[in-house]
DOROLO-771534 format. One line per field, with one value per residue: x, y negated, z of N, C-alpha, C in turn; residue number from 0; chain. Coordinates in Angstrom, 3 decimals, padded with zeros to 6 digits. Layout:
n_px = c(X  ...) .
n_py = c(Y  ...) .
n_pz = c(Z  ...) .
ca_px = c(X  ...) .
ca_py = c(Y  ...) .
ca_pz = c(Z  ...) .
c_px = c(X  ...) .
c_py = c(Y  ...) .
c_pz = c(Z  ...) .
n = c(NUM  ...) .
chain = c(A  ...) .
END
This chain:
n_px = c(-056.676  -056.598  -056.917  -058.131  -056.303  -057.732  -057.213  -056.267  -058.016  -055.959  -054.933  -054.271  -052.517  -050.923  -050.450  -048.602  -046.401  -045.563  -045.146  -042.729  -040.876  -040.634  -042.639  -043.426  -044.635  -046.047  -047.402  -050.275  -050.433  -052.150  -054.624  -054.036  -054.969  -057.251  -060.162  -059.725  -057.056  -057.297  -056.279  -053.971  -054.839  -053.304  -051.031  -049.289  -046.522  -044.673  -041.182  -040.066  -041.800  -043.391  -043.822  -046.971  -049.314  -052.114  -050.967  -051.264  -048.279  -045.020  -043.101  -039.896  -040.114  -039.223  -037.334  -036.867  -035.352  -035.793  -039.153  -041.811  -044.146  -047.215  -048.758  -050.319  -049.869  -049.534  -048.978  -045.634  -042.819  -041.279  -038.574  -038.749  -039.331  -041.510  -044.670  -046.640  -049.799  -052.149  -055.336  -057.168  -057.240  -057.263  -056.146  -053.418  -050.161  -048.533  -046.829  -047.040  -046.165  -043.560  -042.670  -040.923  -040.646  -037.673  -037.135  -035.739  -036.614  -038.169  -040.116  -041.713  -044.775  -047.871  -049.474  -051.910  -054.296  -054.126  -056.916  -058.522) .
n_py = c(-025.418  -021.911  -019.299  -016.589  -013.526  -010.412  -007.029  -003.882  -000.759  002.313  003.601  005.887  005.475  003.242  005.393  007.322  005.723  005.353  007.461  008.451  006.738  004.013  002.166  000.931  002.150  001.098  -000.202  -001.756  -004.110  -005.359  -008.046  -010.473  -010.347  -009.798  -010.376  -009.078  -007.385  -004.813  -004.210  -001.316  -000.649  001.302  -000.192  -000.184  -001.936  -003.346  -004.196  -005.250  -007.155  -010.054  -012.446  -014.775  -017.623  -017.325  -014.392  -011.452  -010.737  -008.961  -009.747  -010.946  -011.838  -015.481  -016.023  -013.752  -011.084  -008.437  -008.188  -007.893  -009.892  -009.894  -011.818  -014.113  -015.639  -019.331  -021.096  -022.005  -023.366  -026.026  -025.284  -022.695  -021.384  -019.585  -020.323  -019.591  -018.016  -016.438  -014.542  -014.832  -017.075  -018.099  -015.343  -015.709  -016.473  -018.682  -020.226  -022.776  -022.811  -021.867  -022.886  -023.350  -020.167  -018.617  -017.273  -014.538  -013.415  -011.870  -008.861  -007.513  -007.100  -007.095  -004.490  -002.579  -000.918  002.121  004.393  004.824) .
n_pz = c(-000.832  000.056  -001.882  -001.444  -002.147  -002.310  -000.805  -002.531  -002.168  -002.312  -005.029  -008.028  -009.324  -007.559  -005.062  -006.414  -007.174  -004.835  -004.130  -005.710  -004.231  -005.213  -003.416  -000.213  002.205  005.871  008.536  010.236  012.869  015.173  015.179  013.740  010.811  009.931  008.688  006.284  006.748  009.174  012.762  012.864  010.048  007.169  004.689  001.184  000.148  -001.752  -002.157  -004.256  -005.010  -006.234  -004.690  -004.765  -004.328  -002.016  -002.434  -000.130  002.639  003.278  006.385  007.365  011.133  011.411  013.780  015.409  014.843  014.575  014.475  012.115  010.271  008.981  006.627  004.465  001.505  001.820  000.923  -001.433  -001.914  -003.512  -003.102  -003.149  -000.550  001.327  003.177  005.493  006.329  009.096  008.255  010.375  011.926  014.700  015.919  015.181  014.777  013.265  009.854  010.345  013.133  013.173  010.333  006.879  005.508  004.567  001.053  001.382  004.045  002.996  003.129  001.105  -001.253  -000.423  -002.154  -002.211  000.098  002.366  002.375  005.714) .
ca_px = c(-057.426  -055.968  -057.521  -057.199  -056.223  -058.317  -056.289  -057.493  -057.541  -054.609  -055.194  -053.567  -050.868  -050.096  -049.800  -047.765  -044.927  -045.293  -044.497  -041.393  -040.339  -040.914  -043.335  -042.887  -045.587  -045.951  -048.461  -050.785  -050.239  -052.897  -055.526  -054.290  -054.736  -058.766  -061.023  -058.789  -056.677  -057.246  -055.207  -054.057  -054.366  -051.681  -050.866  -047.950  -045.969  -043.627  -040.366  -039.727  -043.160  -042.722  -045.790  -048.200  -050.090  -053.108  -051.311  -050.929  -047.040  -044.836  -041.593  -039.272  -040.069  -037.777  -036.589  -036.818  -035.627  -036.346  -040.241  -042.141  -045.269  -048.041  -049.228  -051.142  -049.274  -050.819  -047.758  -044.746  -042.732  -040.456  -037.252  -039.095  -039.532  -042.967  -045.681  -047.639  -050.657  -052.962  -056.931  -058.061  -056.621  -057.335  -055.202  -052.466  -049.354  -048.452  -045.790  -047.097  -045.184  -042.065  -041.882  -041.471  -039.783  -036.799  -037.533  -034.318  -036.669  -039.633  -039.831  -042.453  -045.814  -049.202  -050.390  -052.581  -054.270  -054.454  -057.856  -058.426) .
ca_py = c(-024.276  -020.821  -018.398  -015.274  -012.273  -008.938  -005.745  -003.317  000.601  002.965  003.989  007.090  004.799  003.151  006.649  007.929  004.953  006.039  009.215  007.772  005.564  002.239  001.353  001.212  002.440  -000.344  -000.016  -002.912  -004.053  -007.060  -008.555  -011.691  -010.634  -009.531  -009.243  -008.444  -005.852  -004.656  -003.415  000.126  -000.377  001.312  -000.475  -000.099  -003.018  -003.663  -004.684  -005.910  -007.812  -011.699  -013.779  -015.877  -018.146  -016.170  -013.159  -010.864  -010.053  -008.550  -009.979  -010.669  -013.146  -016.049  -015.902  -012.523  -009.828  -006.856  -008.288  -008.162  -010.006  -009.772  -013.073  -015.027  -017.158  -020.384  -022.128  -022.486  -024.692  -026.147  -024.554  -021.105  -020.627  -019.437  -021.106  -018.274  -017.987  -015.148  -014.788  -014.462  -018.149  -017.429  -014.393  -015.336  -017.218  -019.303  -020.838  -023.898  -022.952  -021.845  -023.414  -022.139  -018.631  -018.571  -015.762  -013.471  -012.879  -011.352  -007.604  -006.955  -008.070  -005.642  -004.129  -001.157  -000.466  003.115  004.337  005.033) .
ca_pz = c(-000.387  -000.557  -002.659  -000.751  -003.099  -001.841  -000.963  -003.199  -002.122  -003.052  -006.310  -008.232  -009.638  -005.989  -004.502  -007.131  -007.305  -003.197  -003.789  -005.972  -003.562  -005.386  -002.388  000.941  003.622  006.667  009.391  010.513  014.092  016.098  014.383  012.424  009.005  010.280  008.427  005.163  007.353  010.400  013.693  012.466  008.690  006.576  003.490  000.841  000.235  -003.261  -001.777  -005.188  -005.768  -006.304  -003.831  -005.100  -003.495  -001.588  -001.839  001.521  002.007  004.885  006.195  008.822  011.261  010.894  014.804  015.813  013.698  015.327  014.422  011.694  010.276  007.406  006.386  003.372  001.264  001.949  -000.185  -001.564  -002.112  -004.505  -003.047  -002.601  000.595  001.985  004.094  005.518  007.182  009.194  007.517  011.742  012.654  016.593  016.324  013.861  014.848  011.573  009.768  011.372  014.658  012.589  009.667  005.890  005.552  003.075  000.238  001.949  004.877  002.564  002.495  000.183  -001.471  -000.138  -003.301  -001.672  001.487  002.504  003.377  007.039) .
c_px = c(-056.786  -057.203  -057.734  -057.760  -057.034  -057.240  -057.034  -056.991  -056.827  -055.416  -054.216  -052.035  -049.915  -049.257  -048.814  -046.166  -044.891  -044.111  -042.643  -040.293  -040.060  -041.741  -043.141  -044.192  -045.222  -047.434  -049.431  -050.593  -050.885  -053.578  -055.520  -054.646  -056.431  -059.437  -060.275  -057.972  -056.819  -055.988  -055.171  -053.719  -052.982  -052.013  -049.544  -047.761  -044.733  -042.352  -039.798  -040.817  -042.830  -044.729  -045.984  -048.722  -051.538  -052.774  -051.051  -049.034  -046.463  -042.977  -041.021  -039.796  -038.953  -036.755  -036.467  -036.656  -035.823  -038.308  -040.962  -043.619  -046.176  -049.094  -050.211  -050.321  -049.739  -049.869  -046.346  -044.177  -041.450  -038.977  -037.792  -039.235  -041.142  -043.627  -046.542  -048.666  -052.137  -054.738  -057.678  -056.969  -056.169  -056.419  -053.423  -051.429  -048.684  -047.344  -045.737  -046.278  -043.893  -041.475  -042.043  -040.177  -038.916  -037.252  -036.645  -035.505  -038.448  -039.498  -040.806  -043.887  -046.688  -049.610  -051.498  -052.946  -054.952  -055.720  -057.877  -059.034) .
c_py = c(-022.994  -020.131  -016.707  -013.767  -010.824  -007.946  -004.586  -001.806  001.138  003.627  005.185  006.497  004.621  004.380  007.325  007.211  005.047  006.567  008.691  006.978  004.012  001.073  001.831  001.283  000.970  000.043  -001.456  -003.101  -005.449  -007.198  -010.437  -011.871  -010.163  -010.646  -008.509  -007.042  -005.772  -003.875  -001.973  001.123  -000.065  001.127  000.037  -001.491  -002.556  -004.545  -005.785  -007.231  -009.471  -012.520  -014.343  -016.277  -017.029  -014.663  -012.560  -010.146  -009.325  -009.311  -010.215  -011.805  -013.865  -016.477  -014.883  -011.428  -008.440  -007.426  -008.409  -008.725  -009.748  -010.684  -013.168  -015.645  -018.131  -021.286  -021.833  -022.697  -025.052  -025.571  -023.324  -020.691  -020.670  -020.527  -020.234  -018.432  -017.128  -015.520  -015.300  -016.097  -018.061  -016.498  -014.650  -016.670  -017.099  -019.654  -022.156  -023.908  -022.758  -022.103  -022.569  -021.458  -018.899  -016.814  -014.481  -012.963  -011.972  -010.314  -006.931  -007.549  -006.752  -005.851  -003.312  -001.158  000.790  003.502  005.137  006.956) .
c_pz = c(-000.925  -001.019  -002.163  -001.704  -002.412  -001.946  -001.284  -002.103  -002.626  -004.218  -006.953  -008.098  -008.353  -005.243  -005.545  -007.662  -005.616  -003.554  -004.346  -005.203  -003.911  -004.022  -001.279  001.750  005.297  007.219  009.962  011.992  014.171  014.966  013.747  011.421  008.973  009.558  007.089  005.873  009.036  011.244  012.973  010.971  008.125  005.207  002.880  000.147  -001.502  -002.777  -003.290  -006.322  -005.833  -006.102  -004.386  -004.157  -003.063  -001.595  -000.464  001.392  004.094  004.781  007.517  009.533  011.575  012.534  015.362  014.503  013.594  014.830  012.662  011.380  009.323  007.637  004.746  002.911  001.262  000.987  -000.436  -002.707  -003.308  -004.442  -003.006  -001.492  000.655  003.187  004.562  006.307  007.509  008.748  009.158  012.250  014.640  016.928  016.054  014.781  013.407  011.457  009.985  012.514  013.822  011.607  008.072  005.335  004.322  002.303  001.057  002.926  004.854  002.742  001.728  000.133  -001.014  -001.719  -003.153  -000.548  001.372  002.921  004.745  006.920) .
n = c(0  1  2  3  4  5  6  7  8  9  10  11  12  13  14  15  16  17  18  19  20  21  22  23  24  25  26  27  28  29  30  31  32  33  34  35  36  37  38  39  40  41  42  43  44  45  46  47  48  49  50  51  52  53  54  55  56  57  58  59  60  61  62  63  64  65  66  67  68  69  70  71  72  73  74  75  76  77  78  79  80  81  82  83  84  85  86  87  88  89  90  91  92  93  94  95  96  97  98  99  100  101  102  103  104  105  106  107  108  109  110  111  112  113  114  115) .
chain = c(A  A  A  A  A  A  A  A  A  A  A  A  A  A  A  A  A  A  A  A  A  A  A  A  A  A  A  A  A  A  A  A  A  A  A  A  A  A  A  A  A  A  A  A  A  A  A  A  A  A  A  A  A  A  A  A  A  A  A  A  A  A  A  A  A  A  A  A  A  A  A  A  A  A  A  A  A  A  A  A  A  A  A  A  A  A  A  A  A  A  A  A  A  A  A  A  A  A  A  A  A  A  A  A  A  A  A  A  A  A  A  A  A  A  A  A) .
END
């Protein structure tokens, strides 16, 4: 059973390793990751954050790279690669259809979501 980590609100700190450029801005697009984020939400992301199980991350997907997604960790695994999967099942195409993501095609863990 995953655990699923909450995305907290931006906080001074968040916005202020922004402003630095430690974090990276990232827009929400479709409703897989519903009810945790919705269509629209803008979070910031830690290109340098290291997933845990349950947390929310963003990355490439692993056949299209012009695409990206923002998943759940639901696992992984003893070589490191990810297992990901969206909170809105109905919406979410998983790493059930493709499999589990090597770390290379992570680009960052959500630490923050912006408020609307």
């Amino acid at each position: 059973m995953i655990v699923p980590t909450p995305v907290p609100l931006t906080g001074a700190r968040a916005l202020l390793l922004w402003g630095l450029g430690c974090l990276q801005r990232y827009r929400i697009r479709g409703l897989s990751m519903t009810p945790t984020l919705a269509d629209g939400d803008t979070v910031l992301i830690d290109p340098r954050g290291r997933p845990a199980v349950g947390a929310v991350v963003v990355a490439r997907h692993p056949y299209r790279s012009d695409v990206t997604v923002v998943k759940r960790v639901a696992a992984i695994t003893e070589a490191g690669k990810l297992h990901l999967s969206g909170d809105n099942p109905a919406e979410s195409t998983d790493s059930a259809h493709y499999g589990a993501l090597p770390p290379e095609r992570l680009l960052g863990v959500v630490v923050a979501k912006l408020p609307r």
